[in-house]
C-alpha positions as a printed NumPy array, in Angstrom:
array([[  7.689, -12.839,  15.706],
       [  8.355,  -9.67 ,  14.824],
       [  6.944,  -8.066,  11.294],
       [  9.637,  -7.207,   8.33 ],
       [  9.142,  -4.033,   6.81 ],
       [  6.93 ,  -6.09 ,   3.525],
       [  4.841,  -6.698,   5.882],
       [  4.237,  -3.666,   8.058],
       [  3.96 ,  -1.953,   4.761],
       [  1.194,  -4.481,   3.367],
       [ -0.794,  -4.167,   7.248],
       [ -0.551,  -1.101,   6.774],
       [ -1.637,  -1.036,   2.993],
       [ -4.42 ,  -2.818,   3.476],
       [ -6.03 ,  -0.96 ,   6.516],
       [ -5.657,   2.405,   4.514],
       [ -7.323,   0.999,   1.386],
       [-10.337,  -0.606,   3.573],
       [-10.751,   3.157,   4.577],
       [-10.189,   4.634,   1.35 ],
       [-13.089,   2.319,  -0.164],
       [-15.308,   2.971,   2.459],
       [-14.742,   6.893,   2.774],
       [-15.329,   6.976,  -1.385],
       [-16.807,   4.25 ,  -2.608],
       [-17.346,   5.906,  -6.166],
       [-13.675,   5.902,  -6.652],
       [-13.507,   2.453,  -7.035],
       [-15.   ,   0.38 ,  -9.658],
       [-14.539,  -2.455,  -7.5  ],
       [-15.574,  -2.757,  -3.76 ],
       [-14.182,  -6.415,  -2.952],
       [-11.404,  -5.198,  -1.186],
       [ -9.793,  -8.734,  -0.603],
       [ -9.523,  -8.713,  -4.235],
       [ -8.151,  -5.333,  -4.171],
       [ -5.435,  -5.682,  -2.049],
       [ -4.42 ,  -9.491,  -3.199],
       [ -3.723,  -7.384,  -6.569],
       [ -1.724,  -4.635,  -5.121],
       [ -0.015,  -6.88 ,  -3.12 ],
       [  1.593,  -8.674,  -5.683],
       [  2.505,  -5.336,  -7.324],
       [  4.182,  -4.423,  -4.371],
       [  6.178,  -7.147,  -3.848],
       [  7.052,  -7.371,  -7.58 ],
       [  7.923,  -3.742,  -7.024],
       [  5.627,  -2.768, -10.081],
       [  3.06 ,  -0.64 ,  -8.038],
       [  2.098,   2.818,  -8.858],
       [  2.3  ,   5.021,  -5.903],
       [ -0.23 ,   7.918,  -6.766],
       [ -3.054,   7.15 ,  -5.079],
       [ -4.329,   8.336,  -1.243],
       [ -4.03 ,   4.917,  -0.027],
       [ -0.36 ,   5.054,  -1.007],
       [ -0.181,   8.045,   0.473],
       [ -2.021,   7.698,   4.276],
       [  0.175,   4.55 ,   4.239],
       [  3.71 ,   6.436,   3.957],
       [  2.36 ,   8.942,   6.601],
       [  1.769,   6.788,   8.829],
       [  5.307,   4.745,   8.441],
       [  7.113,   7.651,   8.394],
       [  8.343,   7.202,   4.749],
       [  8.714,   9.568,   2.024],
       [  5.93 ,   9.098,  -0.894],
       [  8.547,   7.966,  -3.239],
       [  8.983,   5.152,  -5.194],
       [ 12.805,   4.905,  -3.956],
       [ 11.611,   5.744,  -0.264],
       [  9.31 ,   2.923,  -0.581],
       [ 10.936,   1.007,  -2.384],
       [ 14.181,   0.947,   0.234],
       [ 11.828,   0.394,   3.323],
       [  9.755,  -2.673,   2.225],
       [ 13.286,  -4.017,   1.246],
       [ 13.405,  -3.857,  -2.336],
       [ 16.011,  -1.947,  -4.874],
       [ 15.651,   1.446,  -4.52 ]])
């Protein structure tokens, strides 16, 4: 089965922010990073996500994307 671009974005997501908590834990009020993500997941599939943070932007890096909100936006297959 092969992974949509939601998806790859979210793996991706999620692996950046587990090293963003970890690498500065006093940026973040909360730790529980299940909680974490299962927020900014919804955000990014409701396309209401704000993209300024380094999590947002180690993920683009590493996809190849522009740190845009139309760049990302277009590749996890929403309106751009």
């Amino acid at each position: 089965m092969s992974l949509t671009n939601l998806n790859r974005f979210l793996e991706v997501y999620r692996e950046e922010l587990v090293k963003s908590v970890s690498e500065n834990p006093d940026a973040y009020a909360l730790k529980d990073i299940d909680f974490l993500f299962a927020r900014m997941r919804l955000a990014i599939e409701a396309g209401t996500f704000i993209k300024d943070s380094t999590t947002f932007k180690n993920t683009c890096k590493r996809l190849g994307i522009k740190h845009t909100y139309k760049a990302i936006k277009e590749f996890i297959g929403g309106e751009s």
